[in-house]
Steps between C-alpha positions, in 0.01 A plus 500: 500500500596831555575772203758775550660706230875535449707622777882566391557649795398518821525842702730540792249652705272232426734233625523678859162619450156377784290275223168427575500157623116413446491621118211310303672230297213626247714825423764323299247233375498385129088559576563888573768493205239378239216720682732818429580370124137471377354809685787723358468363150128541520524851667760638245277412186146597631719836636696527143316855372554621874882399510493687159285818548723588859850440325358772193398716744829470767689583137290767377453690844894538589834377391681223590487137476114344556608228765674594809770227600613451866701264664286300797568204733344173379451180697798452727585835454638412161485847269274574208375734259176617578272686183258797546328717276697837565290717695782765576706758286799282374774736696292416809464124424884477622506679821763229684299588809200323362267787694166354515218676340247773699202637445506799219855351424695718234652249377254287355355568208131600406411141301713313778276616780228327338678216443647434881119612638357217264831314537521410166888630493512160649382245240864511332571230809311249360799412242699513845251209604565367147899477594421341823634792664164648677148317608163605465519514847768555791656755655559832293852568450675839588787632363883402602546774718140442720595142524842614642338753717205314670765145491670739791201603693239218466687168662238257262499732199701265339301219499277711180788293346323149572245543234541618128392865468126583380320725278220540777483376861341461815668831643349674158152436575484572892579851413909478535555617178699755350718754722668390809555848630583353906691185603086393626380501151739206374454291799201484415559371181765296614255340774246471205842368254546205752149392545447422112793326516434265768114474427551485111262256275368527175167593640647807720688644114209474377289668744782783510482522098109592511533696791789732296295504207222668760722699627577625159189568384415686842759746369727477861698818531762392724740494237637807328 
């Protein structure tokens, strides 16, 4: 049996849209479902005083709301709300162009520096994975206007699409991770993207989760 959450609509693009015809039937199994509910529950109460301590400090170091809200593209390319811990000054939180961040970036503030280098501006995705909007694990989601952008210039970017969208992923711990400054840098990821989906097992999310939680202890600074 297979586990997929609810899909109102289903994107134009997506219709017309290259899928990825060898997907793993484990990436909308009830077995990854139930994998994602336990860790996340588990995860947000041993990570409570974390969740807590980052959203006093976002509010205390600048103002504006604590989480950050963004529209992404969910399984079948069906929209969602993603949640962040704001790392940017709230008038620069809205820039339609979604601009991605750079090194010694202006915009982003002096407590959310830490928290995108430790990626803890992330943990607010969990209640995403909650929703059964987001994994644990799959391909990270970019904002509208990437998606529209690369959908244009990479013929298989679409089929991202096939799995639901992930906290961490494959891509994120082989080093394609964070700015995608040329059109190289996200074909990587994408090549990355569409190996986890066909190859994906409980075993390989797993191995992905420990290797993140390396990764984040290792400090990585390929995000800014």
């Amino acid at each position: 049996m297979r586990y997929a959450p609810s899909r109102p609509h289903r994107s134009r693009k997506w219709r017309a849209a290259q899928t990825h015809d060898s997907a793993s039937p484990y990436l909308t199994s009830h077995l990854k479902r139930v994998f994602d509910l336990v860790l996340a529950t588990v995860m947000i109460g041993i990570l409570l005083p974390m969740l807590m301590l980052a959203a006093i400090s976002v509010k205390l170091s600048s103002s504006g709301a604590i989480i950050f809200r963004q529209k992404r593209h969910g399984l079948r390319q069906v929209p969602f709300v993603i949640f962040k811990f704001r790392s940017m000054h709230a008038e620069c939180a809205s820039d339609p162009t979604v601009r991605q961040a750079t090194a010694c970036d202006p915009r982003v503030t002096a407590i959310g520096r830490f928290l995108r280098k430790t990626s803890i501006d992330e943990l607010p995705q969990l209640f995403n994975v909650l929703r059964g909007e987001m994994s644990l694990v799959g391909p990270r989601p970019h904002a509208l206007v990437h998606d529209e952008k690369y959908i244009a210039e990479l013929p298989t970017y679409a089929s991202r699409f096939s799995a639901i969208p992930g906290i961490t992923g494959l891509a994120q711990i082989n080093g394609a991770r964070g700015e995608t400054p040329t059109l190289a840098h996200m074909q990587k990821r994408l090549q990355l993207d569409l190996e986890y989906i066909k190859r994906a097992s409980i075993f390989l999310d797993l191995k992905i989760l420990v290797y993140t939680v390396v990764a984040v202890i290792k400090h990585r600074a390929d995000v800014y």
